[in-house]
C-alpha positions in Angstrom: 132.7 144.3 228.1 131.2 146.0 225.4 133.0 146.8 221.7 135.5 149.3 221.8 135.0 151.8 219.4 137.5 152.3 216.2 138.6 155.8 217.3 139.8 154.8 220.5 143.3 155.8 220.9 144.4 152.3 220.8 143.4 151.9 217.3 144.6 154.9 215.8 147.9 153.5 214.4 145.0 150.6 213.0 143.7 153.7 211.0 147.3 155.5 210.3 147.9 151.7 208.5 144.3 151.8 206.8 145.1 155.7 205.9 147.8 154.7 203.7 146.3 150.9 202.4 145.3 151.3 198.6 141.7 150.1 198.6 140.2 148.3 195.7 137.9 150.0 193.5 134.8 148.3 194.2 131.5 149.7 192.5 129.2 151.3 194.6 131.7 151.3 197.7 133.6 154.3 199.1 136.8 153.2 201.4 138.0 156.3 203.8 141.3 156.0 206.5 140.4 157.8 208.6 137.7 157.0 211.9 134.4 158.0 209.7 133.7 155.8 206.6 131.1 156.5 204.3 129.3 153.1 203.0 126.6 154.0 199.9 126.9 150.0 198.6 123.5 149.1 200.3 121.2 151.4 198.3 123.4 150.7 195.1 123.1 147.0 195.3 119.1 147.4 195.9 119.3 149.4 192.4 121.1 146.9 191.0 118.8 144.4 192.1 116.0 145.4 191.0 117.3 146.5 188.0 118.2 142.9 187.2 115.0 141.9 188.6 113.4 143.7 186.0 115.5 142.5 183.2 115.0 138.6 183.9 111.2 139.9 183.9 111.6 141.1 180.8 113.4 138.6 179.4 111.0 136.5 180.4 107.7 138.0 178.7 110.4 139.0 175.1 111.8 135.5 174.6 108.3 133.0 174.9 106.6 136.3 172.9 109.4 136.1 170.4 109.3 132.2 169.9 105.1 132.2 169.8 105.7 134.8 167.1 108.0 132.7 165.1 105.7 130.1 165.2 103.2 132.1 163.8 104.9 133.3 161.1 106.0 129.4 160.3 102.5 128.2 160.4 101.7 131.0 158.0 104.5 130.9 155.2 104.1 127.0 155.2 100.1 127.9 154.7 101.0 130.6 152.1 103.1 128.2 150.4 100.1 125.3 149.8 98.0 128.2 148.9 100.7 129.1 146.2 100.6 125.9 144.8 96.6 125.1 144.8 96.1 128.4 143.0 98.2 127.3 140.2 97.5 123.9 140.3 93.4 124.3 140.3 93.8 122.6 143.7 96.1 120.1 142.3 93.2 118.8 139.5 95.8 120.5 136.6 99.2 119.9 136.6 102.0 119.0 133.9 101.0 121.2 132.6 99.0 123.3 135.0 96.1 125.4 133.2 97.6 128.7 131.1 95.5 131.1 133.2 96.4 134.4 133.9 95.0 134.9 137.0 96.1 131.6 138.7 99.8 132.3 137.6 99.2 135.6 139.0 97.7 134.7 142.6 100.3 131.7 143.3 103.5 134.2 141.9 102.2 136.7 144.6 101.8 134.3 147.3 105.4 133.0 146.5 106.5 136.4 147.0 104.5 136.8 150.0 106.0 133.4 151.4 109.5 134.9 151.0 108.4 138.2 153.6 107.7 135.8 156.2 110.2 133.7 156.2 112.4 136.6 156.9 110.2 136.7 159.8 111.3 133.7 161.4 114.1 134.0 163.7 113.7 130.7 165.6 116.8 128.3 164.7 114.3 125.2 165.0 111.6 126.8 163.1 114.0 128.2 160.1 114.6 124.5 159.9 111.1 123.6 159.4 110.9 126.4 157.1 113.4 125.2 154.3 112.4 121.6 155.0 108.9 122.7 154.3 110.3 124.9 151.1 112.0 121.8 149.8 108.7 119.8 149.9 106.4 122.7 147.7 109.3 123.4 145.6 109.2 119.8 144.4 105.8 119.6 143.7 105.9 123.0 141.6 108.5 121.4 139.8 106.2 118.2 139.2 103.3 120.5 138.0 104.8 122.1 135.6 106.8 119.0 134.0 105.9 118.2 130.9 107.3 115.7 128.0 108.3 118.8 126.1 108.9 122.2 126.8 106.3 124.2 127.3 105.5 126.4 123.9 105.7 130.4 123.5 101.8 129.8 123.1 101.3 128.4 126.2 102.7 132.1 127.8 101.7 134.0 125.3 100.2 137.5 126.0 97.6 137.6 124.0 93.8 137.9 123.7 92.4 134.1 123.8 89.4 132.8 122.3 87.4 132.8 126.3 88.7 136.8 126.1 92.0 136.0 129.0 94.8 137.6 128.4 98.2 135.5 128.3 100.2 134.8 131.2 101.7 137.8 132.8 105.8 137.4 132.4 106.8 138.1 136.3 104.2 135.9 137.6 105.9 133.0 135.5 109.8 134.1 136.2 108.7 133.7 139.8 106.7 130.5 139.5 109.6 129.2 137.4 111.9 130.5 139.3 110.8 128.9 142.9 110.9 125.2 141.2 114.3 125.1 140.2 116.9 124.4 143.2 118.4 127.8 144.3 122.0 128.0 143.0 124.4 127.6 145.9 122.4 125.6 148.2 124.2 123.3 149.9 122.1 119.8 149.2 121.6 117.9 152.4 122.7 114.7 150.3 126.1 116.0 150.3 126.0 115.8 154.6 124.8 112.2 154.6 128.0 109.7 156.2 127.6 107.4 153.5 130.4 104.9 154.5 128.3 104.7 158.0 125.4 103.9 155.9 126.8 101.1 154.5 128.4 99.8 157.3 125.8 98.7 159.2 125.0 96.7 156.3 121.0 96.9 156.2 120.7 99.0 153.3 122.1 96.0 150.7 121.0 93.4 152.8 118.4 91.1 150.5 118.7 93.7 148.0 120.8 92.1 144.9 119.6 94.6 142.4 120.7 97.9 144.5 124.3 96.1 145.2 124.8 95.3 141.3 124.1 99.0 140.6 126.5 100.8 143.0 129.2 98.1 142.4 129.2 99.9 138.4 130.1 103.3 140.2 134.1 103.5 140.9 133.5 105.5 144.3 130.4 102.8 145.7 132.6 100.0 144.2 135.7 99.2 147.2 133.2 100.5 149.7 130.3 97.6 149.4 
């Protein structure tokens, strides 16, 4: 026997029952109680679908294109940064002090600054990482190169005509240099994260080693922990 058909008469009281059923609200879906229903979900969930579709496709082109750019941006700050430090360091042939020239203060201040732009750049979590781990590397060689046994002299900076005809060095260009060798203030040192008491612990670090155990047993806080 073939399907009867919902408006037979012997489903109208099914329909007086669906007539007064609160339907859910379901997007894209339109219920009716009575014999005709209307059903629009098909073409809605074939927008929706492709809609999605083309979402995950772009999410797939925006997130590798985003991470290569990062990279990029990584590779060059960590390049600008060596490039910072040869300028003022005559390729790393004068250092402590490096050479009182105005135009190698100049050229490594300016690509310190320009290291800073792209490191705004970055946006990868991993490569941010690498960034300041690179930053801490080139910040202590600055600070080597311009160590000296005494402070540096007013002459050394000073803007004035010398006997080859340079003028001094220029005063941002050292506030900058100066500036990116000394450890930012309010930067959390990754000493203070080390589990010390783990450390020792395991008991390799003062193993054989009489001289290192001597000196932390004459610190209070090393002392009851060794």
């Amino acid at each position: 026997m073939g399907r009867r058909c919902l408006t037979s008469g012997s489903s109208r009281s099914h329909f007086s029952l669906l007539g007064r059923y609160k339907w859910p609200a379901v997007p894209g879906v339109r219920f009716f109680g009575t014999c005709m229903t209307e059903i629009d979900w098909v073409p809605t969930l074939t927008i929706l679908f492709a809609g999605g579709s083309a979402i995950a496709a772009a999410a797939a082109i925006f997130f590798p294109w985003r991470t290569h750019k990062s990279q990029q941006f990584l590779e060059q700050a960590i390049l600008t940064l060596s490039r910072a430090y040869e300028a003022l360091s005559c390729n790393g042939q004068e250092i402590q002090p490096p050479k009182s020239n105005r135009l190698n203060w100049l050229t490594s201040a300016r690509h310190i600054e320009q290291y800073r732009r792209l490191k705004q750049l970055i946006v990868c979590k991993e490569h941010k990482l690498v960034c300041e781990d690179q930053e801490e590397y080139w910040r202590h060689r600055f600070y080597e190169c311009l160590k000296t046994p005494t402070p540096l002299s007013p002459s050394y900076y000073r803007d004035e005509p010398k006997p080859n005809g340079q003028l001094g060095i220029e005063p941002t260009s050292a506030i900058i240099i100066h500036d990116f060798a000394n450890w930012p203030d309010g930067k959390q040192d990754p000493i203070d994260l080390a589990d010390v008491d783990s450390i020792l612990k395991r008991n390799q670090v003062l193993k054989g080693n009489i001289g290192l155990r001597g000196y932390l047993e004459s610190f209070p806080r090393y002392k009851d922990r060794i």
